[in-house]
N, C-alpha and C positions, 0 to 999 in steps of 0.2 A: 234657341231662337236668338237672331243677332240683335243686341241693343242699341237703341238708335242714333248711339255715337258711333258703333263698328260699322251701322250701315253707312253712315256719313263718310267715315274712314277709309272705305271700299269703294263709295260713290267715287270718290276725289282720287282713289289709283286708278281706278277700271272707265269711269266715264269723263274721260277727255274731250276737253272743246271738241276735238274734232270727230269725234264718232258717239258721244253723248245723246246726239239729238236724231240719228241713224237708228239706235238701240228705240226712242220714245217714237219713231215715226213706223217703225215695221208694227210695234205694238195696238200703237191707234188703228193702222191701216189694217191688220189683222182681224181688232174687235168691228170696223167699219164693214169689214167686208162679211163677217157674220151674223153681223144684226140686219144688214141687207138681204143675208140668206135665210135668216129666220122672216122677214115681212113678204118676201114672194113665197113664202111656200104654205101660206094660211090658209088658202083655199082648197089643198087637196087633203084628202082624212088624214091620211099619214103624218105626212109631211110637215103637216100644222102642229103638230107633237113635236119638231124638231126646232128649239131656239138658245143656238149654244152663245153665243155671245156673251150672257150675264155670267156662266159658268165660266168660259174663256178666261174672261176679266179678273172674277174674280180668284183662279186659280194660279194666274199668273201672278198677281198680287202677292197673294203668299209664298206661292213659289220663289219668287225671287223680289225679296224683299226691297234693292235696286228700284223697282219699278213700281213701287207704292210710295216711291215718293210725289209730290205734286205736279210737276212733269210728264208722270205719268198717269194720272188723273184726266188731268188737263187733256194731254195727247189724245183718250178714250170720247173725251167728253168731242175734242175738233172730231173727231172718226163717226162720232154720234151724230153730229152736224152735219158733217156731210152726206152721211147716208138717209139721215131722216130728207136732207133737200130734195135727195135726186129722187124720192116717193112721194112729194110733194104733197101731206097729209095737212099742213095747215098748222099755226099758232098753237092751238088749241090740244088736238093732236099731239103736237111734238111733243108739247111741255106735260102731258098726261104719260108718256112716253118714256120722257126721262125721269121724270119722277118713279116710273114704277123700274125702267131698269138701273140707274144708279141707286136706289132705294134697295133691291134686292142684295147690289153689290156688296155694299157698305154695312148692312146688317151682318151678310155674311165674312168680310172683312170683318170685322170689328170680333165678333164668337172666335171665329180660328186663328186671329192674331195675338190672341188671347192663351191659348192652348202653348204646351211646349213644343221644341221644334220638333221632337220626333216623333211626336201625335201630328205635326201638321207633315210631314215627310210620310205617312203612315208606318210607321219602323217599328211597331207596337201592337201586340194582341187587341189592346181596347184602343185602339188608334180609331175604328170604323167607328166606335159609339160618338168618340168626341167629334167625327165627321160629321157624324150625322144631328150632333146637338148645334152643328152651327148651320146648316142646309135646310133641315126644318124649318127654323124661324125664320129664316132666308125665305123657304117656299111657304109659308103661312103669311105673310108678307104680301107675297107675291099674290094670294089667293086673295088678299083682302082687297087689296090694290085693283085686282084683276074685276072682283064684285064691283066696286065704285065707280070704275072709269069705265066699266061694260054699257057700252049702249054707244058713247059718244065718240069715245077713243078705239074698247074693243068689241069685235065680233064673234059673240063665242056661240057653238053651236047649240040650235035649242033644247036637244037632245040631254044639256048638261048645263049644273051651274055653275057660274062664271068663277064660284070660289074654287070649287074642284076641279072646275078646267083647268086654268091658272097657278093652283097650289100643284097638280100632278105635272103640268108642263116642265114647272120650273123645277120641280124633283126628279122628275126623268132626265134634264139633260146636266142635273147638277151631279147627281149620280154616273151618268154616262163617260162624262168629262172629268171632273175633279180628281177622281183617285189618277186616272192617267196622267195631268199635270202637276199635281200635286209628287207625286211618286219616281218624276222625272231625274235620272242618273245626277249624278257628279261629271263631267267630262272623263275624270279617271277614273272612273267606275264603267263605264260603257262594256267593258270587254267583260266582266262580270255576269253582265244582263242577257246576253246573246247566246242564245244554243249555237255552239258551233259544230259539232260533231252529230251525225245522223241518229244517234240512240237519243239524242238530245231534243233532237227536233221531233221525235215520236208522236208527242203528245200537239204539238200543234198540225202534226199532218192528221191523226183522228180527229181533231176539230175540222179540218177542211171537210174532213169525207163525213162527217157524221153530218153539217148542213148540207151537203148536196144530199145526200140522203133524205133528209127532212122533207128537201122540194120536192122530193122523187115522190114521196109518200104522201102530202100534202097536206093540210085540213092544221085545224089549230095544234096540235099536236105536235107538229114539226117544230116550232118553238124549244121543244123538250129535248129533242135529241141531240144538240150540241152541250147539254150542261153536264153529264158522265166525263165527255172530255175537258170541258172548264174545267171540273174539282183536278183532274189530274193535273193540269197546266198549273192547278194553283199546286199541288205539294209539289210539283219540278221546276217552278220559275219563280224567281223575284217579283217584287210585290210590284213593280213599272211595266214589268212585262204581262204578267197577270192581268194590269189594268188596262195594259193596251189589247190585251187578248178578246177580255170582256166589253171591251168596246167597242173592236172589231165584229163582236155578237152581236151588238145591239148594232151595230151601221146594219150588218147581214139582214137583219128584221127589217129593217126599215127598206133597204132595196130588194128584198123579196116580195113584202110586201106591197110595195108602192109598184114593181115591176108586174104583178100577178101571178108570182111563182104562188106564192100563200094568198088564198083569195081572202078576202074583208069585205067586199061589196055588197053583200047580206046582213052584215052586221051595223048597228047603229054607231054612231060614233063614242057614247057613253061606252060599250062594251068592248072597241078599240083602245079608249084610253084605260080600260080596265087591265087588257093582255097587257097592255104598254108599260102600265105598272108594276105586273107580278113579273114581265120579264125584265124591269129595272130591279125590284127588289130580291132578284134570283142573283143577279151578281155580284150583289154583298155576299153571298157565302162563298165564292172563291178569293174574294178580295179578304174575309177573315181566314179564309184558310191559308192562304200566304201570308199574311200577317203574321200570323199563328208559324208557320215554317221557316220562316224568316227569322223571326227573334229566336225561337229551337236551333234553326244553323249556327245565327251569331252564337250561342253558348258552345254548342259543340267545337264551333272553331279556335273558342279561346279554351277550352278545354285540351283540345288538340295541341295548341301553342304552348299549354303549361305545362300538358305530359311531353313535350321533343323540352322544352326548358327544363323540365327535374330530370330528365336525362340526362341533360350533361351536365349539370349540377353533380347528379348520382355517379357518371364515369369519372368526373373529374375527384367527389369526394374519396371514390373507389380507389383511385391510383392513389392519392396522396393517403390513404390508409395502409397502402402495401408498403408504402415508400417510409412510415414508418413504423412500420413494422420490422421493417429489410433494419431502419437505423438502430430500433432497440436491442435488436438483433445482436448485430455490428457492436455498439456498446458494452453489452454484454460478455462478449467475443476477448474484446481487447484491455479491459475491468479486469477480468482472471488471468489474462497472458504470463504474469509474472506473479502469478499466486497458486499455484498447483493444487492446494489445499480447497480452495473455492469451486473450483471444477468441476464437482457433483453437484455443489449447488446451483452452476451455473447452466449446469446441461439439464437440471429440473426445470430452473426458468425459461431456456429457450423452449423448450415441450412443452411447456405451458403457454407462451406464446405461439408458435406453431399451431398449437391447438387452436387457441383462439382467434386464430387468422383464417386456419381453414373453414371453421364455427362461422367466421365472416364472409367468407367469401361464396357461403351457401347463401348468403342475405342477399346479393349482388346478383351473381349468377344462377341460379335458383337451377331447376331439374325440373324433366318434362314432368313428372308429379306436383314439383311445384307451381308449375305453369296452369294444370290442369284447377289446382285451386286457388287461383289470383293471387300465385306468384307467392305462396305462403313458404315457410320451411317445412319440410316432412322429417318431425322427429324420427322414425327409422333411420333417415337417411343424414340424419344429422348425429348419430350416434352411428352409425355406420363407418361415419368420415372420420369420425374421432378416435374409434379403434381401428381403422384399416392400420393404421402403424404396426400393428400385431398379429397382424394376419400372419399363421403358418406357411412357409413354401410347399407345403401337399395341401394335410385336414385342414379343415379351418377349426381357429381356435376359439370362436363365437361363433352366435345365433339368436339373431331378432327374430321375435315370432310376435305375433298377436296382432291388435289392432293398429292399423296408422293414425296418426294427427299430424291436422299444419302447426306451425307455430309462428305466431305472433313475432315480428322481426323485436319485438323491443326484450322481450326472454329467453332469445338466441343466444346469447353471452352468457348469462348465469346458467342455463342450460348445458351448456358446454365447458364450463367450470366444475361445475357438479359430475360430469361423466368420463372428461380427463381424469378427474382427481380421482374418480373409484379406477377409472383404469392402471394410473399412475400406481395405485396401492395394490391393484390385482397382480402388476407386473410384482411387485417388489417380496408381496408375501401370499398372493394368490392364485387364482387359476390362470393367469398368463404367465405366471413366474413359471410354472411346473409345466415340463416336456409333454405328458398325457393330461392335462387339468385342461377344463369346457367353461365356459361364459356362457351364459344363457341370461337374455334377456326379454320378459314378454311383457309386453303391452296389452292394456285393456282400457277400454274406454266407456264408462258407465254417462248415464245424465249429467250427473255432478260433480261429476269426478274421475280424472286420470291417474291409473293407477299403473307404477313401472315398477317390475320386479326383477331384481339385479340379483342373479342366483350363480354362485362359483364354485366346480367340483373340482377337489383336488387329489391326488393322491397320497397323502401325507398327513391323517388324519389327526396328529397331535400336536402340530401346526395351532401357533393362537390367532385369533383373527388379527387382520391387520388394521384395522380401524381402531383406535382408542377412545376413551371418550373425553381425552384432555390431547388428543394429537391435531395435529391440522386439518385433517381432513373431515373430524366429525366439527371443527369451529366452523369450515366454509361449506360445509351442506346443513347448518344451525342459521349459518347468517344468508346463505341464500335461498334455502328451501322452505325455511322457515321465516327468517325477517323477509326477506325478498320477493317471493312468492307465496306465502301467506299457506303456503304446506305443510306437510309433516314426514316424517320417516321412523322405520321402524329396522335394526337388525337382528336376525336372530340365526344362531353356528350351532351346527352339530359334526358329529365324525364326518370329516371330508367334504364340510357341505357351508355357504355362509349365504346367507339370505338378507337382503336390505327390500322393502318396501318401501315406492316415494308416491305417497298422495299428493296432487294437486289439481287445485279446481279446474273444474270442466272449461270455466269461461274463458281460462286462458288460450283453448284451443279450438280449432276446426275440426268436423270429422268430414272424412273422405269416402267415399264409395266404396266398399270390401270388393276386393279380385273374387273372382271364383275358383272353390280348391285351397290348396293349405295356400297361409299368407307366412309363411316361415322365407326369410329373406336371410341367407348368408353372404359375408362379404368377406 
């Protein structure tokens, strides 16, 4: 809500000598000419239910805070003057008059000025409660108003008392009114609010056809058949357009009514302001269900705005990962150039890197598996990537079988540390090393636990294992299987045969839907 120095501060750009009192004269002449069409139309049953003026005023008020300054008071109060003149009601009259509609105004002013602005904009699921905590005592107001001054000032039908006349008057067209001005665009929001395209406008062409329907079919009843298509207008329009939708229903009521399409002339007028009511208080539920869709868009939208923003955050961190990757690379490259001796050590680090870039680039670019599970890694497919390096030009020289899991993008790294480094050792003293030697690896996935079994046949059974327990490769499946991932492992060799088992807990992972048929994946 603006404070009433920014309102001052906006007065003094926007309201210039010269069009200042053009903005406070359309305003007066507006509520003038509403309050003249609420006192001619007291005589007919309908019509006597329609007295938008107080609602006018006071919508505009808040709406645009500009014009709750004293000028625009003022302006309401000459517009009051003059229209009460030209009905010529008398001293008495008048001042009973204004008392009860500047009275209604200002109570209701005063509750919603109150509110923050986007409970008074309604841009808020509980936006309609706080409407309605300031319209109530606004129309209780009105109702007491409406008892006291009934005889001298008002004529209310005998059929009803003056508080219930009075209190439902001024709720039906506060209701009627207010969410529509209240609810009124931004100028640069206009193009937002407008169905422009034919799928768009769906829902308010079943509103036209569902009221001519109504009249077709007639009797109280018809009432009902435009409100299926209200709910819909509220989940596909803006809460301005919703409220011009639902106002558009209740004008429809009223010149159906007043026309004789929908007859009322057997009805007392107690039982007219009855329907008048429940079909006022019928369209607060589309005006909460655009409330409600409304605030739901705005999160989706900035949801939308943050996932295209960690995009390219994500391409951008992506490249600048390749890019040093390509440098450590490169470092390493020109490091050994004039060291011969370092060279195997250096073509171990680049394969370890290598490794670890491809291990990356599954985090990034993920596979239609991973797609299928929110874009997870698919351990097969992430040990797949890491031996394809060894792939035979005929047999293959490995075999993933068993069950799949996502992985978690934050244990993609140590994962692929751990299945280089047994690869890196298979090559040097195991079953990738040997021309007929098999890698077999299977997967199982229990409740609580992931279980990977790393089994090597080789031809050469007097072969020692290649893992040590003081070499590198058992220190970094000690310090990532176990400090890192909170696992454990197990190896155990016989003739031509080496077996590691690596538990680790279940939570780390996703499980995915089993193929049908063997799940034995060669690559």
């Amino acid at each position: 809500m603006l404070s009433a120095g920014e309102v001052d501060d906006k007065a003094k750009r926007l309201l210039t000598p010269n069009r200042a009192w053009l903005y406070y004269l359309v305003f007066g002449g507006a509520y003038s000419a509403l309050f003249t069409l609420g006192v001619y139309t007291e005589n007919n049953i309908i019509l006597s239910l329609v007295w938008p003026a107080n609602a006018f005023m006071l919508g505009m008020l808040v709406r645009f805070p500009l014009l709750a300054r004293p000028p625009g008071w003022i302006a309401c109060l000459l517009g009051f003057a003059i229209a009460i003149a030209a009905v010529g009601y008398g001293p008495a009259v008048d001042a009973g008059l204004a008392i009860y509609s500047f009275g209604v105004v200002a109570i209701g002013y005063v509750l919603l000025s109150s509110f923050d602005r986007s409970d008074q904009r309604l841009e808020r699921p509980t936006s309609i409660l706080y409407l309605l905590a300031a319209v109530v005592p606004a129309s209780l107001y009105a109702g007491i108003a409406g008892s006291v001054l009934n005889g001298p000032v008002f004529s209310t039908p005998p059929t009803v008392s003056a508080f219930r006349y009075w209190f439902s008057v001024e709720l039906l067209n506060q209701l009627a009114f207010l969410p529509m001005i209240l609810a009124f665009p931004e100028d640069r929001h206009w193009a937002r609010q407008l169905p422009l395209t034919l799928h768009d406008q769906a829902p308010i062409i079943v509103l036209a056809l569902s009221a001519v329907v109504g009249i077709f079919f007639g009797g109280m009843a018809a009432f009902a058949f435009p409100v299926p298509a209200l709910l819909w207008c509220a989940i596909s329009y803006r809460v301005f357009l919703t409220a011009l939708l639902t106002f558009a229903f209740c004008a429809w009521a009223v010149i159906a009514t007043t026309m004789g399409y929908i007859d009322v002339s057997n009805l007392s007028q107690s039982t007219v302001l009855s329907i008048s009511m429940g079909g006022a208080l019928i369209t607060l539920g589309p005006l909460i269900i655009s409330t409600t869709t409304a605030t739901r868009n705005e999160v989706l939208d900035q949801l939308r705005y943050l996932a295209a923003e960690r995009e390219i955050v994500s391409n951008e961190l992506e490249h600048r990962i390749k890019n040093l990757f390509a440098l450590v690379n490169g470092l390493v490259s020109l490091s050994v150039r004039d060291n011969p001796s370092m060279r195997p050590l250096a073509k171990t680090l680049r394969d370890r890197l290598v490794a670890l870039q491809q291990a990356q680039g599954l985090i990034w670019t993920g596979s239609a598996s991973s797609a299928a599970a929110g874009k997870l890694t698919s351990l097969r497919e992430l040990i797949a990537v890491l031996l394809s390096p060894y792939q035979g030009d005929a047999d293959s020289r490995f075999a993933i079988y068993g069950d799949d899991a996502f992985v978690d993008t934050g244990i993609v790294t140590p994962l692929a540390l751990v299945f280089h480094e047994l690869a890196t050792n298979s090559v040097k003293h195991g079953a990738l090393g040997d021309p007929t030697g098999m890698l077999e690896v299977h997967i199982r996935r229990d409740i609580d636990e992931l279980r990977i079994k790393w089994t090597e046949k080789v031809s050469r059974p007097n072969d020692p294992p290649g893992i040590t327990a003081t070499g590198f490769g058992s220190k970094l499946l000690d310090l990532t299987i176990k400090s890192q991932l909170r696992g454990s492992y197990s190896r155990t060799w016989t003739a031509g045969r080496m077996d590691i088992e690596i538990n680790l807990p279940g939570k780390l992972f996703h499980a995915v839907p089993h193929e049908p048929g063997d799940l034995a994946q060669e690559s």
